[in-house]
PAKE-947590 format. One record per residue (C-alpha): residue number from 1; residue in one letter; chain; y, z, x. Coordinates in steps of 0.05 Angstrom, whole numbers, plus 5000, padded with zeros to 4 digits. Layout:
% PAKE-947590
PT  zalo  drengu  bavex  north    up  east
PT   NUM       A      A      Y     Z     X
...
% end
This chain:
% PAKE-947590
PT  zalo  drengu  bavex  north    up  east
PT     1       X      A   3383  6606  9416
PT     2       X      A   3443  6648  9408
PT     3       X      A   3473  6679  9347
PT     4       X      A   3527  6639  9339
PT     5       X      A   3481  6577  9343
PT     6       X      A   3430  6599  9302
PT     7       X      A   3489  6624  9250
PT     8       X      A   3511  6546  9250
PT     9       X      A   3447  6532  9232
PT    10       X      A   3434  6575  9181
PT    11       X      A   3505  6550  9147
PT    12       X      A   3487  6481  9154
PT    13       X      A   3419  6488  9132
PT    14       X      A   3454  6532  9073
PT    15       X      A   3501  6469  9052
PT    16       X      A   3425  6429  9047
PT    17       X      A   3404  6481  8997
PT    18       X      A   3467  6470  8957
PT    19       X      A   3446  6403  8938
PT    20       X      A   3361  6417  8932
PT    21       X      A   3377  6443  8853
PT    22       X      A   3395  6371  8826
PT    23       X      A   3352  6329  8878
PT    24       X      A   3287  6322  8847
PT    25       X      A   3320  6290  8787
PT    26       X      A   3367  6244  8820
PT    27       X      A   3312  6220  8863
PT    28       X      A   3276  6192  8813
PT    29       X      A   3202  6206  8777
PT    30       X      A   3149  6222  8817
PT    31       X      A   3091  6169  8829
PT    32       X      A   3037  6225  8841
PT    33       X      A   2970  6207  8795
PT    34       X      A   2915  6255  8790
PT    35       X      A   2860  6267  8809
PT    36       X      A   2888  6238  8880
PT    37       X      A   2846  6239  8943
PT    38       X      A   2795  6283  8981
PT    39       X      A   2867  6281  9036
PT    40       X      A   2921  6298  8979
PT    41       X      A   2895  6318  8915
PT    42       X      A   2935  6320  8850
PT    43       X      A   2928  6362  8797
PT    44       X      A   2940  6334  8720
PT    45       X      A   2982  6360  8667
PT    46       X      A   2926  6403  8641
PT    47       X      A   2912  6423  8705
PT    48       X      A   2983  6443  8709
PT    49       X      A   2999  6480  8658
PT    50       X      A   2952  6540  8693
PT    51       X      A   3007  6538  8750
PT    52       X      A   3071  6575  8724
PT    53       X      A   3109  6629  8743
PT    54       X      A   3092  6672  8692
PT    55       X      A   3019  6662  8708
PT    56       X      A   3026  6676  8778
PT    57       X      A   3072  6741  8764
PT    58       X      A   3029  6767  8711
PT    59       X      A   2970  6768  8762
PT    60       X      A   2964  6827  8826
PT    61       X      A   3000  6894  8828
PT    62       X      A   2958  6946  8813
PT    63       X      A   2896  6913  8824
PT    64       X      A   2868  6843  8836
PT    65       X      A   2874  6826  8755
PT    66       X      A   2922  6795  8700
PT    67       X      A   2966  6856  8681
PT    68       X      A   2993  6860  8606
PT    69       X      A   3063  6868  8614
PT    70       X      A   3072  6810  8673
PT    71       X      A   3124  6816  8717
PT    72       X      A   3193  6788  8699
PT    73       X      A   3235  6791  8774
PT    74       X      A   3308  6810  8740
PT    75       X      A   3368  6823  8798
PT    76       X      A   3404  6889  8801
PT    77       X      A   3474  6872  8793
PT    78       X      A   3517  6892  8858
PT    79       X      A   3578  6869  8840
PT    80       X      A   3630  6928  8831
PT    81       X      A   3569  6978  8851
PT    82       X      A   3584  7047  8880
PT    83       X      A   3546  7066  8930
PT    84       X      A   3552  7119  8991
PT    85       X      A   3516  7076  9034
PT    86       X      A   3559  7024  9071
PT    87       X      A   3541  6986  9138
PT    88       X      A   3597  6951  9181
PT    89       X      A   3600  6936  9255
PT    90       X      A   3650  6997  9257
PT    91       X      A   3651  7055  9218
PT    92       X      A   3704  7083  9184
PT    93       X      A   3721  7010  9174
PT    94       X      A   3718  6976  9097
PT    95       X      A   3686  7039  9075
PT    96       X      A   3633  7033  9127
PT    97       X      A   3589  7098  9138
PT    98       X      A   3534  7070  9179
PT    99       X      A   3536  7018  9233
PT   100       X      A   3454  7020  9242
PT   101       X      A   3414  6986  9171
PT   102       X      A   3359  7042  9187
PT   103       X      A   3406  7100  9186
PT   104       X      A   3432  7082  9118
PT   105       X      A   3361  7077  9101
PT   106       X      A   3339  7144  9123
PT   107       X      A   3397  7176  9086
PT   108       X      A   3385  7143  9024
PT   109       X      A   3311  7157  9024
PT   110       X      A   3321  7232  9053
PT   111       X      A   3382  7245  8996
PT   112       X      A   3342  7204  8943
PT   113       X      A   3302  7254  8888
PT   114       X      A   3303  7207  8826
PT   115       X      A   3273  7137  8819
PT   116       X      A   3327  7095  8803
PT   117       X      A   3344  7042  8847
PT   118       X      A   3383  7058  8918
PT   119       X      A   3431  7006  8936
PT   120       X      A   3455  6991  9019
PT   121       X      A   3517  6949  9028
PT   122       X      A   3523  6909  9088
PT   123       X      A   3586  6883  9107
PT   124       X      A   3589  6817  9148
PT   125       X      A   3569  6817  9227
PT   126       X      A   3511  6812  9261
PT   127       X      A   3458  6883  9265
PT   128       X      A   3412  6882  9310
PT   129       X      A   3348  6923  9305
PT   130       X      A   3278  6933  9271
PT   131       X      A   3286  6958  9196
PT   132       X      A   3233  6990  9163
PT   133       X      A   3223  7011  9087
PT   134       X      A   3165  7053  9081
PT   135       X      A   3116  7053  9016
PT   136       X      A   3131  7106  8965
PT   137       X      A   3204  7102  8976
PT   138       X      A   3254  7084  8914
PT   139       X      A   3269  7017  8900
PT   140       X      A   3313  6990  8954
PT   141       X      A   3368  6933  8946
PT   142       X      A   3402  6901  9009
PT   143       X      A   3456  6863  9002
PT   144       X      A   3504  6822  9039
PT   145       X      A   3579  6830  9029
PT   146       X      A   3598  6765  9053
PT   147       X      A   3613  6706  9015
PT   148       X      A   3550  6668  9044
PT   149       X      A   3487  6698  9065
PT   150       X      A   3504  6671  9131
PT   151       X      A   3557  6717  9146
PT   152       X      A   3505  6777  9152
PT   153       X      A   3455  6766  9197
PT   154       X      A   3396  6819  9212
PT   155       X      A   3358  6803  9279
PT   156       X      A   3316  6815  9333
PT   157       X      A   3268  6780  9375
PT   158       X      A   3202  6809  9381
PT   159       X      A   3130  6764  9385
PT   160       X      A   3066  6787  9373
PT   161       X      A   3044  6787  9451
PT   162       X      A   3098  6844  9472
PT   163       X      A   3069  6914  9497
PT   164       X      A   3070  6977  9459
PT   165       X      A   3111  6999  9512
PT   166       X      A   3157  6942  9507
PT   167       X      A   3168  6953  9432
PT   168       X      A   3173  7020  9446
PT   169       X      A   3242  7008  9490
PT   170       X      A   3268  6956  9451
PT   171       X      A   3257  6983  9377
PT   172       X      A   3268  7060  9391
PT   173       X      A   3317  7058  9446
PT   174       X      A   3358  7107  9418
PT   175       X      A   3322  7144  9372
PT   176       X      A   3327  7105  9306
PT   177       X      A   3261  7129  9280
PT   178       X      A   3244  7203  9300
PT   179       X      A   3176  7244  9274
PT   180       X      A   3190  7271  9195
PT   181       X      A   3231  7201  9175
PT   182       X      A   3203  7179  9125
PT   183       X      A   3186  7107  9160
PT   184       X      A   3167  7144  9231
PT   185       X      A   3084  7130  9211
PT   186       X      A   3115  7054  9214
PT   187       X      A   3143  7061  9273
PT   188       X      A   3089  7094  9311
PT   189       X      A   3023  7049  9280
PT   190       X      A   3060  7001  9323
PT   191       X      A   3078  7042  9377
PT   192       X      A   3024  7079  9392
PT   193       X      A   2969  7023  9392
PT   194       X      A   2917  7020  9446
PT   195       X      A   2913  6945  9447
PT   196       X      A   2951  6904  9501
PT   197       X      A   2993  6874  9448
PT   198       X      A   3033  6896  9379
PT   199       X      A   3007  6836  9339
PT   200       X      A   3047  6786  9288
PT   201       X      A   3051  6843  9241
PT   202       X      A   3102  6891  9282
PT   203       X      A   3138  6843  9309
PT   204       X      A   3183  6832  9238
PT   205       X      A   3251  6850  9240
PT   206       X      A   3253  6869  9175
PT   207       X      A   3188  6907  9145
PT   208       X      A   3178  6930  9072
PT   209       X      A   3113  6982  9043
PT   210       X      A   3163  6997  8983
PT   211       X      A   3160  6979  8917
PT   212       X      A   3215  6942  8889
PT   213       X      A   3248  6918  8947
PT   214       X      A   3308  6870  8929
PT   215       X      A   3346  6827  8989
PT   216       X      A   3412  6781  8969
PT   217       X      A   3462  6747  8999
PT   218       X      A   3439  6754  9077
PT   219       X      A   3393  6730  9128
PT   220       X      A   3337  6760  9159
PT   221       X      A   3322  6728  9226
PT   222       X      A   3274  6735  9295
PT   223       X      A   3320  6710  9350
PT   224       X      A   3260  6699  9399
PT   225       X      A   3277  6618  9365
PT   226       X      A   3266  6581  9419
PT   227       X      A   3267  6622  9483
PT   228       X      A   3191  6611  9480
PT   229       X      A   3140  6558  9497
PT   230       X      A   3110  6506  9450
PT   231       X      A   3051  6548  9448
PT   232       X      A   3029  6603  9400
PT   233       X      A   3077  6654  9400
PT   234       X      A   3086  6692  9321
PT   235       X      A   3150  6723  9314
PT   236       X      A   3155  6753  9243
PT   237       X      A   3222  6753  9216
PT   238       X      A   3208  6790  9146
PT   239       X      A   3147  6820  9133
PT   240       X      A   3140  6840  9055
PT   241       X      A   3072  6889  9043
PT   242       X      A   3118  6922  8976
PT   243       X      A   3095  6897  8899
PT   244       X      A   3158  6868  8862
PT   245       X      A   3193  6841  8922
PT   246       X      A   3253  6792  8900
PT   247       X      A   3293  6755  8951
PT   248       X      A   3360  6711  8920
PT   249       X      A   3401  6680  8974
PT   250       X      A   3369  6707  9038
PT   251       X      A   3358  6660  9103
PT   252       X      A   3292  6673  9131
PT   253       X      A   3300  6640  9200
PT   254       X      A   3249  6637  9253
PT   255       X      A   3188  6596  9283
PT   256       X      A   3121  6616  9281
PT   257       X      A   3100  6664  9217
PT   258       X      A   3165  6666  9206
PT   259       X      A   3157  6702  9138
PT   260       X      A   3098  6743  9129
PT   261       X      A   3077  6764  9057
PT   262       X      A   3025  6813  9054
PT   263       X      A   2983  6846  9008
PT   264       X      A   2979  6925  9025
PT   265       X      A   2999  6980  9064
PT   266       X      A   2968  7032  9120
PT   267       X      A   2948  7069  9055
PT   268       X      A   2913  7017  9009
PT   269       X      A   2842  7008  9025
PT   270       X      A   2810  6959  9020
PT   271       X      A   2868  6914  9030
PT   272       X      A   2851  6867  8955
PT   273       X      A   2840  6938  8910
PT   274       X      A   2921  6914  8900
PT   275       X      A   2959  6846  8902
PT   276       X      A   3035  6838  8922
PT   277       X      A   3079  6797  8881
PT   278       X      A   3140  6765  8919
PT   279       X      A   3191  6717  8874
PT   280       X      A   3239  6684  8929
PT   281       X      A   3301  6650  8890
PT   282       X      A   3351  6608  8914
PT   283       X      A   3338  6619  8990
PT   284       X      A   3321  6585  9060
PT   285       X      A   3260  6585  9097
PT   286       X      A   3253  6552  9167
PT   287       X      A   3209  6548  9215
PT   288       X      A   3148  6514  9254
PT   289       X      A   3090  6539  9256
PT   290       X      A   3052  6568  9201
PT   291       X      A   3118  6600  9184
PT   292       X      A   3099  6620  9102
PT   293       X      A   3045  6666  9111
PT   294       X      A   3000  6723  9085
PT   295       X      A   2956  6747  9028
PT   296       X      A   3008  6754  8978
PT   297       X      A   3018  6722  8913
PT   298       X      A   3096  6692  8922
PT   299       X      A   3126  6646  8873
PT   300       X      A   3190  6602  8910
PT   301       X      A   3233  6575  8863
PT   302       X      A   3290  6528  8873
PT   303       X      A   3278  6544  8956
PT   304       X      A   3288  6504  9019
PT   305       X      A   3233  6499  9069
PT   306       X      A   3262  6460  9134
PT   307       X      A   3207  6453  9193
PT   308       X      A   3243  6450  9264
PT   309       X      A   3216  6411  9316
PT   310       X      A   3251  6442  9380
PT   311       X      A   3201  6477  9398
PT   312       X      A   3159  6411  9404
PT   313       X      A   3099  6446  9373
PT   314       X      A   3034  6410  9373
PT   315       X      A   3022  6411  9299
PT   316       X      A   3076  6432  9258
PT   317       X      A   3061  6469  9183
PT   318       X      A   3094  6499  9133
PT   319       X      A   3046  6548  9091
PT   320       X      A   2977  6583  9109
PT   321       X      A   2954  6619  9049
PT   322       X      A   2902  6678  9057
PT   323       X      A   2885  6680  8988
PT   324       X      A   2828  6717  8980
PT   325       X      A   2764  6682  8950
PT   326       X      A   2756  6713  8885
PT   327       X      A   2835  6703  8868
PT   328       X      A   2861  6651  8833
PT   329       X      A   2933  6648  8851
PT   330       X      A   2970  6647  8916
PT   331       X      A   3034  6611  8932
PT   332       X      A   3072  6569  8872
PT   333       X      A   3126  6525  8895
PT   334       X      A   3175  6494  8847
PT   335       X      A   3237  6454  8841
PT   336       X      A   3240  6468  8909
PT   337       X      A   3262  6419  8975
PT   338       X      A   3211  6407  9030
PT   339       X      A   3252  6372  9094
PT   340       X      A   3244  6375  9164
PT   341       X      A   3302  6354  9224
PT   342       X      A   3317  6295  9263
PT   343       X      A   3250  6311  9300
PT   344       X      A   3209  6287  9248
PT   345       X      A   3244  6245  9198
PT   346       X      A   3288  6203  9240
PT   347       X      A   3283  6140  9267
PT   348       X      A   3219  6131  9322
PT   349       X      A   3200  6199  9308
PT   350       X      A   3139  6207  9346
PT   351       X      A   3104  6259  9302
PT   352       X      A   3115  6292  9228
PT   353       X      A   3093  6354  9205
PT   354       X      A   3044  6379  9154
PT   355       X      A   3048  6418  9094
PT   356       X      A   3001  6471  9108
PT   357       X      A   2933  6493  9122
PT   358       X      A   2881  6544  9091
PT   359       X      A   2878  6615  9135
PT   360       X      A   2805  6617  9149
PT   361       X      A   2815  6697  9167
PT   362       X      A   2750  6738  9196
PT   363       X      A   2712  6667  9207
PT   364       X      A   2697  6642  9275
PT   365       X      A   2698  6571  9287
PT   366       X      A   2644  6537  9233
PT   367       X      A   2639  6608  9200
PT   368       X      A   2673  6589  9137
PT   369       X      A   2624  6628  9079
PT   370       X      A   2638  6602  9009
PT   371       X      A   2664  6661  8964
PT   372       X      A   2664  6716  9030
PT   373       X      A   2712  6680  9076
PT   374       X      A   2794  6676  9043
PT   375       X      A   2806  6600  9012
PT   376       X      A   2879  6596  9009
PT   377       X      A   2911  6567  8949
PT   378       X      A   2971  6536  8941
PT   379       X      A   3008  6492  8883
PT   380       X      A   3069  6454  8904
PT   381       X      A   3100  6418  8830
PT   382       X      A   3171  6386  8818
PT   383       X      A   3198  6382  8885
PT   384       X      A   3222  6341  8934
PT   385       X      A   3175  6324  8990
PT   386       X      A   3224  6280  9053
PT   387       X      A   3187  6238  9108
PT   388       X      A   3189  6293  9154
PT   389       X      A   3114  6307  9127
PT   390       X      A   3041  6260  9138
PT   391       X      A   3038  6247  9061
PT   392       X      A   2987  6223  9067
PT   393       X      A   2941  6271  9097
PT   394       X      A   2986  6337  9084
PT   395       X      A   2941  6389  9094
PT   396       X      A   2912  6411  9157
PT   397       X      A   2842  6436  9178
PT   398       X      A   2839  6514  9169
PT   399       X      A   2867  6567  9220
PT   400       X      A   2801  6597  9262
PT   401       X      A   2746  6566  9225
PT   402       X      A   2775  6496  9236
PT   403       X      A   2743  6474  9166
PT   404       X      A   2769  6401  9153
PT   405       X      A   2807  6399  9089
PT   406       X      A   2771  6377  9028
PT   407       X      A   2803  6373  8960
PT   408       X      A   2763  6367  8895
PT   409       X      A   2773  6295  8859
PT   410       X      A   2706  6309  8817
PT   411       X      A   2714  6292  8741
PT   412       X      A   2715  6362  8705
PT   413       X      A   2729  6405  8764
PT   414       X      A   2728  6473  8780
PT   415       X      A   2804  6484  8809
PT   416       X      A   2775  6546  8836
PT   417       X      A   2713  6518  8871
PT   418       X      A   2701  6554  8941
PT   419       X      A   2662  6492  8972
PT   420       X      A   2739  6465  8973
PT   421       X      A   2807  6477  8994
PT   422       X      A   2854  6495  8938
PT   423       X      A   2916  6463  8969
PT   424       X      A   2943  6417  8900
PT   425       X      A   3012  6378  8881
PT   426       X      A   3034  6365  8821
PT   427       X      A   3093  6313  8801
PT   428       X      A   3133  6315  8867
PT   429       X      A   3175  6258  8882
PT   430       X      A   3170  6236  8959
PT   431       X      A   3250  6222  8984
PT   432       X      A   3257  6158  9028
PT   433       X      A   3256  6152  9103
PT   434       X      A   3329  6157  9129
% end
């Protein structure tokens, strides 16, 4: 796809969003009834009232436990702010000092030595190019100068089967990231690998380890889009490893693992002794594969997920938790819009997509272990679900252990119970067929 294609789409997907804050009420009430079935179960208004954003915010950082004082995502204000560091396709243009993202980075992090918050303009055009935030570094904000977060676009098209070598020439080919930067270790644990690919993780155009990270008003995109095969090919277009993330207005375009939430960085071991929190506002998702994924604990509020079918993947899905066993909260999804294109919600479509599936990770196929293996978890409440989706059977057997999906009807149940999936709506209203 080119640029100004997949710019078209992101506007047009954009003008979708517009309408997704009012839709759930002009649609009508939902008719979801708990306890549902095995296939689609439904959570009650008890049930529910676990399943809030506060809840889900006060839980992770630190460690894997409710914190105290919660996490309340509040924007930094950009409007009117001074700041040194200005990106444009031309410098010396608009104030621009920078035309590269990652050198505006580098001199914000190598000037910073307080730890208030560093803000990067980026006037509109397209940048093209791996950016990296490293862990430790101040809170960063991002933001688009544009009117629409259309109008800056950051991109590059990398998958998880390209050679070091090959990442090598087409992240570095210029020296963007030299030894004593602070993201260089970045950089090189992709670089430098031994194995015949980079994996899903270093393919992200844009990758965050710091804390506080704050993206508005621009889209983050992997341009591989459709220049590849139906088959698997992840191509991670933000990759978020950072506590305290907040995105407001960003596209995340892409296919497969198109936005990749994570839980630690190269120096957090093990992985769970902390849990990210990501709050995503206001935004665009789209992809087709397995394209919301990762161990993080994200709340997406008021956000459009649209699953593409030109790719003509085999089974198309939206999220793929990798919540680990012994947490209780993984993705929340409210007032939000779930759609899907032509491919799959118009007439004689020959397929629709699913919803999601669990992320089985570290189990071979059978090897699910009850309480060891990750049971992803996942509440979806007042949104808007189109025909795009089975709704009837939503939820797909697990990545790599292939466990079938089975949802917990039982009187009394334990919402947490590891012998199920934790996959759950709650008051969605399902939109006609068009």
């Amino acid at each position: 796809m080119k640029i100004s294609t997949l710019s078209r789409a992101s506007a047009i997907l954009s003008a979708t969003l517009v309408l997704a804050a009012c839709s759930h009420s002009q649609e009508g009430l939902s008719t979801q009834v708990a306890p549902g079935t095995a296939a689609l179960p439904v959570l009650n208004a008890d049930e529910a009232a676990n399943y809030t954003a506060k809840s889900y915010l006060a839980f992770g950082g630190p460690s894997v436990q409710v914190q105290q004082q919660g996490w309340t995502p509040v924007l930094a204000k950009t409007d009117g702010v001074n700041t040194p560091y200005v990106v444009g396709p031309k410098k010396g243009v608009d104030g621009a000092e920078y035309t590269s993202i990652q050198q505006a980075i580098n001199a914000a992090l190598s000037q910073h030595n307080h730890g208030e918050r560093e803000f990067i303009k980026i006037l509109p055009g397209t940048y093209t190019g791996a950016v990296y935030i490293p862990a430790g570094s101040a809170p960063i904000s991002l933001f688009g100068a544009g009117n629409s977060a259309d109008e800056v676009v950051l991109q590059q098209g990398l998958e998880a089967s390209v050679a070091p070598a090959a990442y090598r020439k087409a992240v570095n080919p210029n020296g963007e990231f030299l030894p004593g930067d602070r993201a260089w270790y970045m950089f090189n644990q992709c670089a430098s690998q031994q194995n015949e690919s980079i994996g899903a993780g270093c393919s992200a155009t844009v990758w965050s380890q710091g804390k506080g990270l704050q993206l508005q008003n621009l889209t983050v995109a992997n341009s591989l889009e459709d220049s590849s095969d139906a088959g698997e090919h992840p191509a991670v277009a933000l990759r978020v490893d950072g506590d305290q993330t907040l995105l407001e207005n960003v596209h995340v375009l892409g296919r497969e693992n198109t936005l990749l939430l994570n839980t630690s960085d190269i120096n957090s071991k093990p992985v769970t002794s902390r849990y990210t929190r990501v709050y995503v506002h206001n935004s665009l998702i789209a992809g087709d594969t397995d394209y919301v994924t990762g161990m993080a604990n994200a709340v997406f509020d008021h956000v459009e997920f649209h699953t593409l079918s030109s790719r003509g993947v085999k089974q198309a899905s939206i999220f793929a938790p990798i919540t680990p066993a012994n947490v209780p909260y993984g993705y929340l999804v409210i007032d939000s819009n779930l759609t899907g294109d032509k491919g799959f919600s118009g007439q004689g479509a020959a397929q629709k997509a699913q919803l999601g599936r669990s992320v089985d990770l570290g189990a071979d196929k059978g090897g699910y272990s009850a309480g060891q293996t990750p049971n992803g978890q996942l509440v979806i409440r007042d949104s808007q679900i189109d025909g795009s989706y089975n709704l009837q059977q939503p939820w797909g057997n697990a990545a790599f252990s292939e466990r079938p999906f089975s949802g917990n009807i039982a009187p009394n149940r334990d919402l947490n119970d590891t012998g199920f999936n934790r996959l759950w709506q709650f008051n969605n209203v399902i939109a006609g067929l068009k």
